[in-house]
Backbone as JSON, one array per atom type, in Angstrom:
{
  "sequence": "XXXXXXXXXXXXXXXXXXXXXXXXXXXXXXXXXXXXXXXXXXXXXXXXXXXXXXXXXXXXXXXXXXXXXXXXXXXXXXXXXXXXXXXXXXXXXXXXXXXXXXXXXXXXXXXXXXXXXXXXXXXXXXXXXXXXXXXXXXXXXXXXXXXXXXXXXXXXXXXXXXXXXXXXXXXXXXXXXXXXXXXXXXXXXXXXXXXXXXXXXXXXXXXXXXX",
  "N": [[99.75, 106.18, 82.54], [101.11, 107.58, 85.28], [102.57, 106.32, 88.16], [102.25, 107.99, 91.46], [104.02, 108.94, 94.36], [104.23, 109.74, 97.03], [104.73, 109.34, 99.92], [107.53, 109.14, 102.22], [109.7, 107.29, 101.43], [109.71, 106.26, 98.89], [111.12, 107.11, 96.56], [113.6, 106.01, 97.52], [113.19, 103.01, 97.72], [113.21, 101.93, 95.3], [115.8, 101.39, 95.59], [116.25, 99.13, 97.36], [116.67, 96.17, 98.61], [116.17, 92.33, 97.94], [115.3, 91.02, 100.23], [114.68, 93.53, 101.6], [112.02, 94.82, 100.33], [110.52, 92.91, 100.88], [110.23, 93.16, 103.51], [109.1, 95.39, 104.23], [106.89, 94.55, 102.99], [105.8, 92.84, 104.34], [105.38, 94.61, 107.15], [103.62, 96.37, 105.85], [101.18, 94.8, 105.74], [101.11, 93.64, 108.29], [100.45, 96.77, 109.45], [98.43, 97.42, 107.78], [96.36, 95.17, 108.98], [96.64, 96.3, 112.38], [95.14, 98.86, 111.48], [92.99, 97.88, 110.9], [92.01, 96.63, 113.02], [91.85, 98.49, 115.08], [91.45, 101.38, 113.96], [91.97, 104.74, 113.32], [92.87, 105.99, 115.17], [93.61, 104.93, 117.13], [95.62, 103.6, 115.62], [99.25, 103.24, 115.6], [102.77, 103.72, 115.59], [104.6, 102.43, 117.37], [102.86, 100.15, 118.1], [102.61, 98.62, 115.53], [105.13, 98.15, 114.99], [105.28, 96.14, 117.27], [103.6, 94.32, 116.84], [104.36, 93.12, 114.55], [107.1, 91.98, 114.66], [108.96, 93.7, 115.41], [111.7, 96.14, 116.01], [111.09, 99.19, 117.25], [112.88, 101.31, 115.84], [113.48, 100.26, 113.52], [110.93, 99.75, 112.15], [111.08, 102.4, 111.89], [113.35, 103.02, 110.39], [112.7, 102.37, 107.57], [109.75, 103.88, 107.4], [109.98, 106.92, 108.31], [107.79, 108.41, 110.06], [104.65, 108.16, 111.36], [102.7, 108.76, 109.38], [103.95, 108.74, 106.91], [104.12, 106.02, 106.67], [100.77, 105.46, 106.59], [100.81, 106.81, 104.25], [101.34, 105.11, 102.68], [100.3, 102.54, 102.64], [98.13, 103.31, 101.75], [98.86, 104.17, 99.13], [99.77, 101.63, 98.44], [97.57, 100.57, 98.11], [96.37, 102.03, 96.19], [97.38, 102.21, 93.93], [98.04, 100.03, 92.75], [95.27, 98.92, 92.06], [94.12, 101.3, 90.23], [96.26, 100.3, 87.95], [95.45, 97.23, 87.75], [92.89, 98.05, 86.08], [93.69, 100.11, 83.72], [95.48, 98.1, 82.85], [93.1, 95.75, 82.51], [91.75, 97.62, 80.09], [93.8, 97.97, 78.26], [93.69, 95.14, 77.58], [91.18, 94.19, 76.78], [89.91, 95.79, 75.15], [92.02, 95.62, 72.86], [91.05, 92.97, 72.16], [88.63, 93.21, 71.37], [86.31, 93.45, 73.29], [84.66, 95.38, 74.07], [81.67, 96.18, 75.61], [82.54, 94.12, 78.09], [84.25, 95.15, 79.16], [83.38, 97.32, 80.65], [81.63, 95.99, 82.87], [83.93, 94.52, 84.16], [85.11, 96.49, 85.29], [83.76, 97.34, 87.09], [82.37, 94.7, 88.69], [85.45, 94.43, 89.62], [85.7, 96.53, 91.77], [83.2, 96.4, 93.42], [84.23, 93.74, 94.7], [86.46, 94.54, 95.44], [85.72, 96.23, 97.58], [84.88, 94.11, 99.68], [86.8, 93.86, 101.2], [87.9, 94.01, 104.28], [90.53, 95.48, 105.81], [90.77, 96.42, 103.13], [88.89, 98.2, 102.69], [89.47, 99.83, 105.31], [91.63, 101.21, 104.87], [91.52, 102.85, 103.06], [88.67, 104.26, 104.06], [89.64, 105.38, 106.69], [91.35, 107.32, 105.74], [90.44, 108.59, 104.1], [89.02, 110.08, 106.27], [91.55, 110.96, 107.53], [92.24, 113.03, 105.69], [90.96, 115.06, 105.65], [92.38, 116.56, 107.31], [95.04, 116.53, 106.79], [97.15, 117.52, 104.16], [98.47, 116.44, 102.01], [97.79, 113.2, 102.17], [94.95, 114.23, 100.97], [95.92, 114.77, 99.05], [97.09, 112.48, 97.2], [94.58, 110.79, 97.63], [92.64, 112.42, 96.47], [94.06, 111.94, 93.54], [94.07, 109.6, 92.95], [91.43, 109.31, 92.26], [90.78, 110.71, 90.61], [92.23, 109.77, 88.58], [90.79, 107.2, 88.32], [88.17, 107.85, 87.22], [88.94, 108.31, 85.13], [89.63, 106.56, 83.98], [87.55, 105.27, 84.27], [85.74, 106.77, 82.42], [86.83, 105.68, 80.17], [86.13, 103.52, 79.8], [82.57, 103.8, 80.03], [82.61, 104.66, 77.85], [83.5, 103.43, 75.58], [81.26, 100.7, 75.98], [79.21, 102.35, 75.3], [78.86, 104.1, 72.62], [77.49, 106.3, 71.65], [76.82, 107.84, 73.9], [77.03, 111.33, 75.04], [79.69, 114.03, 75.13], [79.19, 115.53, 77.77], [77.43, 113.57, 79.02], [78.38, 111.31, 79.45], [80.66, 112.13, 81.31], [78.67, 113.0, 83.46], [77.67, 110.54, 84.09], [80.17, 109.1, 84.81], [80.86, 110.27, 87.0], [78.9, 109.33, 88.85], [78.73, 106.99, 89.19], [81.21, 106.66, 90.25], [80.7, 107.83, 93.2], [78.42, 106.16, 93.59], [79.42, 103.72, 94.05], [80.89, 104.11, 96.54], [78.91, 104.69, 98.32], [77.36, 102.67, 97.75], [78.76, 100.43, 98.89], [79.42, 101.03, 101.4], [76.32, 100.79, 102.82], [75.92, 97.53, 101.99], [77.81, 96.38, 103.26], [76.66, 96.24, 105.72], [74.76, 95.13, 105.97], [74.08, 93.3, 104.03], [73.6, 89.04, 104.14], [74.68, 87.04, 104.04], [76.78, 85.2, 101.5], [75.12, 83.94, 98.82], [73.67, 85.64, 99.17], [75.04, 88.65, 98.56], [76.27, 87.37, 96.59], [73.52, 87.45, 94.56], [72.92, 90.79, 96.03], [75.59, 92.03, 93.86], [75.24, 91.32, 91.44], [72.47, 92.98, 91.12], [73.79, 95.53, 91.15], [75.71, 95.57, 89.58], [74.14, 95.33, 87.1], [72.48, 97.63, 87.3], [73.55, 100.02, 87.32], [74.75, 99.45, 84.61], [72.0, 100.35, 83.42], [72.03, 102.73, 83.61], [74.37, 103.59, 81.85], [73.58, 102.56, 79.69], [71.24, 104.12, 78.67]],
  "CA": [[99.39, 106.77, 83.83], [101.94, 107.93, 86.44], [101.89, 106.13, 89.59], [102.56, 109.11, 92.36], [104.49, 108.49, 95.28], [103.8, 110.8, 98.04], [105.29, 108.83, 101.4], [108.97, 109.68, 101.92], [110.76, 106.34, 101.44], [109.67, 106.24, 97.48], [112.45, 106.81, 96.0], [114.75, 104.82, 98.32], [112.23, 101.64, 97.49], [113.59, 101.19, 94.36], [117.8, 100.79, 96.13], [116.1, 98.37, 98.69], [117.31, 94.52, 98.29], [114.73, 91.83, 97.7], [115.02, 91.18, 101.66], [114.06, 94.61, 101.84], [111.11, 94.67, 99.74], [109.81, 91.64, 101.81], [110.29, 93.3, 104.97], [108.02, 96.43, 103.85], [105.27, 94.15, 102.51], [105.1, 92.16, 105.76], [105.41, 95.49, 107.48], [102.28, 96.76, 105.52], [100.38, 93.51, 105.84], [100.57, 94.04, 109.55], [100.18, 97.96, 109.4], [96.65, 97.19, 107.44], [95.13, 94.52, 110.2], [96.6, 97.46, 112.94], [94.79, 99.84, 110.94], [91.39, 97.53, 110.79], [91.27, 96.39, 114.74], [92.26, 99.6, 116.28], [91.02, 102.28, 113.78], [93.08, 105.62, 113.04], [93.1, 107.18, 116.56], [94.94, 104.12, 118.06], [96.88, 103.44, 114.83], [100.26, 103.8, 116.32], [104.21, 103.07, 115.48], [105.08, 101.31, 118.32], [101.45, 98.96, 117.71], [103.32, 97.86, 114.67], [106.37, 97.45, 115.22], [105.18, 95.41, 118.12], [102.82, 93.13, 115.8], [105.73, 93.05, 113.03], [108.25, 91.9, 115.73], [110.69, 94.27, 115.01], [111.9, 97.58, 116.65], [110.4, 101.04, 116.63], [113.88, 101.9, 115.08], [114.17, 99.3, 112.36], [110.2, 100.0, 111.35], [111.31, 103.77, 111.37], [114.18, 102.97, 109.08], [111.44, 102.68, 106.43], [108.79, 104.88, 107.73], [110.25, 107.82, 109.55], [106.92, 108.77, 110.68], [102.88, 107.46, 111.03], [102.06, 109.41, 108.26], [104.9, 107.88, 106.09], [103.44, 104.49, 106.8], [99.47, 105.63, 106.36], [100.82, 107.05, 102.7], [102.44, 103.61, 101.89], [99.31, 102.05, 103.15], [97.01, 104.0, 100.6], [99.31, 104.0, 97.57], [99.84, 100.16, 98.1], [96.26, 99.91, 97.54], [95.04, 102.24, 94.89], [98.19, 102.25, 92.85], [97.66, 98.03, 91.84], [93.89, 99.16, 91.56], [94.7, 101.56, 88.78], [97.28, 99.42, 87.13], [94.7, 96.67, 87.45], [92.07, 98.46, 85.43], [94.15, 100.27, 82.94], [95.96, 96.39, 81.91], [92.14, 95.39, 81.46], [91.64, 98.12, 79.34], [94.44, 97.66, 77.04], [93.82, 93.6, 76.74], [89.77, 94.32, 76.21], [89.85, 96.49, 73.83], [92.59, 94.58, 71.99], [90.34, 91.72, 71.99], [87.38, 94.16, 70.89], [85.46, 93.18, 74.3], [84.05, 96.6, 74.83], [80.97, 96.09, 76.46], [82.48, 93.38, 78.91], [85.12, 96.19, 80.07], [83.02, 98.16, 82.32], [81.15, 95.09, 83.87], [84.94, 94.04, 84.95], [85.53, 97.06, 86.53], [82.38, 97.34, 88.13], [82.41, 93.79, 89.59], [86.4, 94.79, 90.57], [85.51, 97.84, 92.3], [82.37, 95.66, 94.41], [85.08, 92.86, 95.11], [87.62, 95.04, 96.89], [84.93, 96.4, 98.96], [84.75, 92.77, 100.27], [87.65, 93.58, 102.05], [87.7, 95.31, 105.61], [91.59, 96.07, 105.5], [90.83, 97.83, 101.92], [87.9, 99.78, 103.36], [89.75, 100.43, 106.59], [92.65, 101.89, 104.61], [90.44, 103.87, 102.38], [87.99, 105.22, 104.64], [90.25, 106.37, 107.61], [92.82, 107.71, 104.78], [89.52, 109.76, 103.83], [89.13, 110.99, 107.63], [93.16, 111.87, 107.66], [92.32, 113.99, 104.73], [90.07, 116.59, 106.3], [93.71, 117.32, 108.24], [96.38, 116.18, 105.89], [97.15, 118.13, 102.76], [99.41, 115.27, 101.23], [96.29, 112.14, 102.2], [93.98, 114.93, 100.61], [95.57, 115.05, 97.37], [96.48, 111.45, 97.13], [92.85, 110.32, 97.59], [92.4, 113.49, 95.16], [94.66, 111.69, 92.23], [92.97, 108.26, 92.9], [90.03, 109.56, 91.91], [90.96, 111.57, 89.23], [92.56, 108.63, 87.65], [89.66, 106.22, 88.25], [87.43, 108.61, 86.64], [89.23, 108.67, 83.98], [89.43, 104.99, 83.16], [85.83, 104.99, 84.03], [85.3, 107.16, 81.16], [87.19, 105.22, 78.54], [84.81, 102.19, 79.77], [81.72, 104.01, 79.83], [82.33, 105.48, 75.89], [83.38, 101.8, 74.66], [80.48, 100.81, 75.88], [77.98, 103.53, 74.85], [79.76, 105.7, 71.99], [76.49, 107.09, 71.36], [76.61, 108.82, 75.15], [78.05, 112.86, 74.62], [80.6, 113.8, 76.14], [78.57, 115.54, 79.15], [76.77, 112.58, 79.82], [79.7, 110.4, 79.8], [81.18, 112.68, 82.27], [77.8, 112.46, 84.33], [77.45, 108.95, 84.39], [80.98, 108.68, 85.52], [80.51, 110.72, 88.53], [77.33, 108.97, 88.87], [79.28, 105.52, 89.05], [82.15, 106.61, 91.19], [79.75, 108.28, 94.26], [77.64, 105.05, 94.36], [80.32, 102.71, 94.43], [81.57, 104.34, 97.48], [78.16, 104.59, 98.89], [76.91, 101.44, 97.68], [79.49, 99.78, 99.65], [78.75, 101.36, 102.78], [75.41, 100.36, 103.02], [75.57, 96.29, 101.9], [78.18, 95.8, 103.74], [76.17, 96.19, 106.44], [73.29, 94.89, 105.44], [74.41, 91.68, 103.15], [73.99, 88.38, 105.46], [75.08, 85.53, 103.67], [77.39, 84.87, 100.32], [73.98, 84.58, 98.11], [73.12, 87.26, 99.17], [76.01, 88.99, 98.07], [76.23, 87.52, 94.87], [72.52, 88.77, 94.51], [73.58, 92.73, 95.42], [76.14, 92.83, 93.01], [74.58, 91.35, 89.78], [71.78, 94.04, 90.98], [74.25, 96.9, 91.31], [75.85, 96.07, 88.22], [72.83, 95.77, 86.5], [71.51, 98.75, 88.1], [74.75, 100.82, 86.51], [74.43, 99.32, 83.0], [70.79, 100.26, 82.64], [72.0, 104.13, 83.66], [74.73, 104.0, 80.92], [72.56, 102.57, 78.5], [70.33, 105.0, 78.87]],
  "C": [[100.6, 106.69, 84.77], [101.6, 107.24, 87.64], [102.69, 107.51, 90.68], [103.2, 108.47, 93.6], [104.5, 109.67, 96.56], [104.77, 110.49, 99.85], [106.88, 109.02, 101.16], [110.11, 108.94, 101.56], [110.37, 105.93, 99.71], [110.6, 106.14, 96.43], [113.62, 105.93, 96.0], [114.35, 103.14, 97.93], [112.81, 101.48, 96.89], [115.38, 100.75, 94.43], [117.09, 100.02, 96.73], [116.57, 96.87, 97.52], [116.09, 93.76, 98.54], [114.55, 91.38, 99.44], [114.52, 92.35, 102.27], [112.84, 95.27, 101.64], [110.69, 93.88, 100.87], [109.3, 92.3, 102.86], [108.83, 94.24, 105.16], [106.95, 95.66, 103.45], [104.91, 93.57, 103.59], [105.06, 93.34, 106.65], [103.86, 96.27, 107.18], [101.15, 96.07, 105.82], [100.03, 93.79, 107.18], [100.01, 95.95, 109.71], [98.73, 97.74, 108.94], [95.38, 96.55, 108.3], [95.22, 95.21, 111.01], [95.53, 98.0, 112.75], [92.78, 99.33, 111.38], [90.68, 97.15, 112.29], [91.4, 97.41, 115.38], [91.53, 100.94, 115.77], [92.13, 103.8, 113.78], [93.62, 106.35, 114.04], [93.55, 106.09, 117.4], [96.24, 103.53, 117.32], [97.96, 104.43, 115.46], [101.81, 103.12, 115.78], [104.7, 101.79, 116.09], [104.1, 99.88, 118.43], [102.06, 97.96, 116.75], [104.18, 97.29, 114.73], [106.34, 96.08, 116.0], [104.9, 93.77, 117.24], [103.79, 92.67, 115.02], [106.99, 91.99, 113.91], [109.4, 92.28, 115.57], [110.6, 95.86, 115.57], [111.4, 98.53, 116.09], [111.86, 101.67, 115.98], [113.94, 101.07, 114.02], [112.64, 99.66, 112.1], [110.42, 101.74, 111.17], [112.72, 104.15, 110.22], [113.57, 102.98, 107.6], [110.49, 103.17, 106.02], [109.11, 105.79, 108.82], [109.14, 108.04, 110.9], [105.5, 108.22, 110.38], [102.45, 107.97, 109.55], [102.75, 108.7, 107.09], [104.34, 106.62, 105.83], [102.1, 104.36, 106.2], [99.41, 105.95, 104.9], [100.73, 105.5, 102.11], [101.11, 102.78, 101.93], [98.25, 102.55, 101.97], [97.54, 103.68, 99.6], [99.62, 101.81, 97.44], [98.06, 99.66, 97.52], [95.52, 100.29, 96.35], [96.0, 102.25, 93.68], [98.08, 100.97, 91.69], [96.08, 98.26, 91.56], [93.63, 99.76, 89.94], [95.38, 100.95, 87.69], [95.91, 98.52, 87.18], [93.72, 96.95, 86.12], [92.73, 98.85, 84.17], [94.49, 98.41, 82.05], [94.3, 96.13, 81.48], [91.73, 96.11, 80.39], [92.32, 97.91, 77.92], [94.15, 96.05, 76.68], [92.35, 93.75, 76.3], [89.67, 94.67, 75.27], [90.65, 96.21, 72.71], [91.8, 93.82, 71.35], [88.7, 92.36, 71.5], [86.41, 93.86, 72.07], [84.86, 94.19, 74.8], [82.84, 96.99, 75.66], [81.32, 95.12, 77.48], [83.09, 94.48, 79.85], [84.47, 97.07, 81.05], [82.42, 96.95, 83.22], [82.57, 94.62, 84.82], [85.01, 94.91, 86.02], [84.53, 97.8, 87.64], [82.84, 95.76, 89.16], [84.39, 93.77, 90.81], [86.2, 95.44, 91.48], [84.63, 97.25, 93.57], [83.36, 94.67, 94.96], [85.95, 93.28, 96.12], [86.75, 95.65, 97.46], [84.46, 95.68, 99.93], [85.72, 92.63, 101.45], [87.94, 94.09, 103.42], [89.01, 95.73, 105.74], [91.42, 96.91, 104.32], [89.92, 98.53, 102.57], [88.57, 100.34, 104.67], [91.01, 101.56, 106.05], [91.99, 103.4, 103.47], [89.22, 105.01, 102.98], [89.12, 106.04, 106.06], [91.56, 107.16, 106.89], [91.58, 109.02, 104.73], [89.04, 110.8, 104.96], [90.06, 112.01, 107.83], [92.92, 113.06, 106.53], [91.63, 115.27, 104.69], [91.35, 117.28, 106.51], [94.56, 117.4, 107.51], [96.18, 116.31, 104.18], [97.78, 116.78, 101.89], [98.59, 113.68, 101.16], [95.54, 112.97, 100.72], [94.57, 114.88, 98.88], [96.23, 113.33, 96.54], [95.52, 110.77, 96.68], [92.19, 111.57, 96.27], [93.09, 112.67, 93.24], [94.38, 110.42, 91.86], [91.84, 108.66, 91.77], [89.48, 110.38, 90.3], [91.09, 110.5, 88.17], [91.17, 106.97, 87.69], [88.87, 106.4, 87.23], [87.89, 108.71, 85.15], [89.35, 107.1, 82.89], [87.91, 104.93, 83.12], [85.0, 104.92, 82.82], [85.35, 106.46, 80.41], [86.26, 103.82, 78.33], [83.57, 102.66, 79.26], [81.54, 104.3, 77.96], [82.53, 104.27, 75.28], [82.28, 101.2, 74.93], [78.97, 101.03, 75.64], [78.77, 104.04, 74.19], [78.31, 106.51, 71.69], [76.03, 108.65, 72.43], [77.28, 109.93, 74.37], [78.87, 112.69, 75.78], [80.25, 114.58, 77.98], [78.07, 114.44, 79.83], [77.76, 111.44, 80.01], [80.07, 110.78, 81.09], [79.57, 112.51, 83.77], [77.78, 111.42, 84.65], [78.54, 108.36, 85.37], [81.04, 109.04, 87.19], [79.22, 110.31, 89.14], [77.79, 107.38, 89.78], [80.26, 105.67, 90.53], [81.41, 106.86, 92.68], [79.04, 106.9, 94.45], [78.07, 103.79, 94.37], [80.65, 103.04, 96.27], [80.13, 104.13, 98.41], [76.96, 103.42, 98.95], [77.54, 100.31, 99.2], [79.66, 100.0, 101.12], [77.57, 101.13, 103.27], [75.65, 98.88, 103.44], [76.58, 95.76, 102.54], [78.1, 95.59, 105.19], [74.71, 95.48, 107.27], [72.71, 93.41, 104.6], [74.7, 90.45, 104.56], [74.8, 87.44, 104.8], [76.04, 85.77, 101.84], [76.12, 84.67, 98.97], [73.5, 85.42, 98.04], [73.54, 88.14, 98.15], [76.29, 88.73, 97.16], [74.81, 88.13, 94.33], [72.66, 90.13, 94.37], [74.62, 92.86, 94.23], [75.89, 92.58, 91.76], [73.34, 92.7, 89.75], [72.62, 95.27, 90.85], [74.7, 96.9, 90.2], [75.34, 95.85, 87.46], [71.63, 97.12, 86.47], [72.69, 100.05, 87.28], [74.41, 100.93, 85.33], [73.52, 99.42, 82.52], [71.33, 101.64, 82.51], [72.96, 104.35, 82.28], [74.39, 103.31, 79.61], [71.79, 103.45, 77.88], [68.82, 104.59, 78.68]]
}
């Protein structure tokens, strides 16, 4: 799988010096809590920089522009998501574990929705993308590639599923992750709780691709 790079300093990342690297991850780190107390319509340059303690010219040495930053901000999150999943794939299925492999990336998938920086970067990325062709296809190649690991879970799994219903199930999976997680995290009071919803949700999954 290709990771995509879409934000404009991509290329340049890989000349940066390991002080340089650093700078950009503490740079993002603050850009993400920004992102989660203020929301996308006060996310601002100068907000950061401020928080970061470093000049609106020295965080524009690495992010010309907001948008630059809001990419970097998305691909930092779904790019290690992907990679995540894929690596379990290849060591599971090594290890012949094929029915554990989707419960992982089920209980992954509920875990980072635990986070209000990942949902803040994820859902107002999904706002920017009504407007922004380059968000829009992004969040478009996420999804593609999720879907596609999904699959190779769901068929290890179930090989008995076809390949329509594979493909159903997956789009079945991906939609109520997203909308799962908008609900209970509204709704979940306590840490029992919460372990409660998600043995039900992914129990509630693995009866659908059971069939």
């Amino acid at each position: 799988m290709n990771k995509r790079k879409l934000y404009s300093w991509g290329e340049a990342e890989k000349k940066l010096s390991r002080k340089g690297q650093k700078r950009i991850e503490a740079i993002l780190d603050t850009a993400r809590r920004v992102l989660t107390e203020s929301g996308l319509g006060d996310f601002s340059m100068n907000k950061v920089a401020a928080k970061s303690g470093i000049s609106l010219g020295n965080l524009q040495y690495y992010f010309p522009k907001k948008k630059d930053l809001l990419y970097a901000l998305l691909d930092s999150l779904l790019a290690p998501a992907a990679e995540h999943i894929q690596a379990a794939i290849s060591e599971q299925r090594g290890a012949g574990e094929d029915k554990q492999l989707l419960k992982d990336i089920l209980e992954y998938a509920f875990d980072s929705n635990k986070s209000d920086q990942n949902c803040a970067v994820v859902w107002n990325s999904t706002a920017m993308s009504l407007y922004d062709m380059e968000a829009r296809a992004m969040l478009n190649d996420w999804y593609v590639q999720f879907r596609q690991l999904v699959v190779q879970a769901v068929r290890l799994y179930n090989p008995k599923l076809s390949k329509k219903r594979i493909e159903s199930v997956t789009l079945f999976i991906t939609a109520t992750i997203e909308g799962h997680a908008m609900v209970w995290r509204y709704t979940v009071k306590n840490h029992n709780q919460l372990k409660r919803t998600k043995k039900e949700f992914i129990g509630h999954i693995l009866q659908v691709v059971e069939g």
